[in-house]
N, C-alpha and C positions, 0 to 999 in steps of 0.2 A: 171572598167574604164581602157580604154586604151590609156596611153598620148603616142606620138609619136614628136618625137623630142623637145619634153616641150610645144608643144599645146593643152592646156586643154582641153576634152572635152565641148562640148557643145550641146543642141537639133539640129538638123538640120544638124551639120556638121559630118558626115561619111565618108569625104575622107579625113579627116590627122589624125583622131584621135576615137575615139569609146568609145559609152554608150552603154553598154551590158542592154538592157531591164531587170526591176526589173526581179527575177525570184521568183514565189511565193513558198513556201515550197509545197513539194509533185509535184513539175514539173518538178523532173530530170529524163534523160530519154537520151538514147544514149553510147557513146563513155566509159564515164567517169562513170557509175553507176561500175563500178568492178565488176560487174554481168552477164554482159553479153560474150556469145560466142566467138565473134569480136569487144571486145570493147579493152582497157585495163587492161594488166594481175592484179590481187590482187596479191597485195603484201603480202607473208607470214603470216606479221608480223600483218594483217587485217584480222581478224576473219571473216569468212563467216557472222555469222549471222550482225556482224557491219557493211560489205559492203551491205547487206542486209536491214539491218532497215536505213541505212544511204544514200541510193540509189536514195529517193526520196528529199535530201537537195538543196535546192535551187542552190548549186554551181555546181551541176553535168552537169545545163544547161547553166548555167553562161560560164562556164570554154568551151564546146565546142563552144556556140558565141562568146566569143573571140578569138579560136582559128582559128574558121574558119574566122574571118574579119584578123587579123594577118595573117595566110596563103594567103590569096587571096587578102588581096591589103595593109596591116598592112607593112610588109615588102618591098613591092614595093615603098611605099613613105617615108619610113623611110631612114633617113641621117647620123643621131647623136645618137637616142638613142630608144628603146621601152620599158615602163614600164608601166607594169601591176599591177592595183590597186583594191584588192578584199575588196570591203568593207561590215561590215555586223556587227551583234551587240552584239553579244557573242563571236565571232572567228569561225574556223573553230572547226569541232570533228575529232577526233582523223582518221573518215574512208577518211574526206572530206581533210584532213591533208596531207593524204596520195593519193590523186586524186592532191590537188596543185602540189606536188610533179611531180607526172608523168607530167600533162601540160606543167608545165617549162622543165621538158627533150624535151617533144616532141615538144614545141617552139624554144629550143637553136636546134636540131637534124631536125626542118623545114626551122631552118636560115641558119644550114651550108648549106643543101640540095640547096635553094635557093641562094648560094654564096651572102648571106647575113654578114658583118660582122660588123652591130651593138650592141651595147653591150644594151642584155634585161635583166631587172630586174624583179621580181614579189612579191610583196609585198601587206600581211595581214591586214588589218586596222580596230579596231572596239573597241567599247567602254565599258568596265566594269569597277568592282571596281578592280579584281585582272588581272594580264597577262593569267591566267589558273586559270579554276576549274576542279576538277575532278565530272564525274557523272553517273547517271546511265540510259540509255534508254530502253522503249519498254521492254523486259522480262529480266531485271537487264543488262545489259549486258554494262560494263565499257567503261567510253568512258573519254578523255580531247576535253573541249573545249578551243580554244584558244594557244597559244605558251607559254611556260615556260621560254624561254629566250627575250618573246619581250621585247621591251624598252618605257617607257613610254614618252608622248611625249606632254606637256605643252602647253595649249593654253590660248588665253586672245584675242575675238574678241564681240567688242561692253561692254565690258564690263563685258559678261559671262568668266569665267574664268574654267578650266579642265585642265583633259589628256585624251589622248587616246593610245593604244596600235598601235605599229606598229613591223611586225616580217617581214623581208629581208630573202625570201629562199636563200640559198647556191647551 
């Protein structure tokens, strides 16, 4: 979800603000797989085979529709502020970690370009019992889902009462 000057998403409405279509697992493809040629570079610290098994996670495609409605009319109507909201129900793993990562460079590095100077934020949001589990995927290969430092974050609406994680990239 993309809010844009603190207007909520909604269906229908694409010019102040953006619902990134669900993306179902196994539909990443593009920019953000860390796999590709011309996409963006893998980060060292991202094992081939995890940019690998992790290439087809749901946020690969998430993260380029937002980026392109953000580049191409996200920052033209923005005034006060742009915050990116990836919501999902384990967290991010540890390849797609490192995919958030890059997006938000090449967001803040498409606002200078565009003498943009509102201040964008990107922010994790998703519901377990812990902030992070550690796991294994596809042929062992170690992975974290979720942030180690998110903050847990108290709710009470109708009556149901929770938390859910919320982690603020730097």
């Amino acid at each position: 979800m993309v809010i844009v000057d603190g207007n909520i998403p909604s269906a229908g409405d694409s010019e102040n603000c953006y619902l990134t279509p669900v993306a179902a697992p196994r539909s990443g493809q593009g920019y953000y797989t860390l796999t590709t040629a011309d996409g963006a570079l893998r980060p060292q610290e991202i094992s081939v085979d995890e940019a690998k098994l992790s290439q087809q996670d749901s946020e690969v495609t998430t993260l380029l529709d937002a980026y392109e409605w953000i580049t191409e009319q996200g920052l033209n109507v923005a005034t006060q502020s742009i915050q990116v909201i990836l919501i999902s129900n384990i967290g991010p793993c540890t390849g797609c970690k490192a995919r958030v990562q890059i997006f938000r460079g090449d967001l803040l590095a498409a606002a200078q370009q565009a003498g943009s100077t509102v201040p964008i934020t990107v922010e994790s949001v998703y519901d377990t019992p812990e902030a992070s589990r550690d796991r294994t995927r596809g042929n062992k290969i170690p992975t974290t889902y979720g942030y180690p430092a998110a903050v847990s974050t108290p709710y009470n609406i109708s009556g149901r009462q929770g938390a859910y994680w919320v982690y603020r990239l730097q």
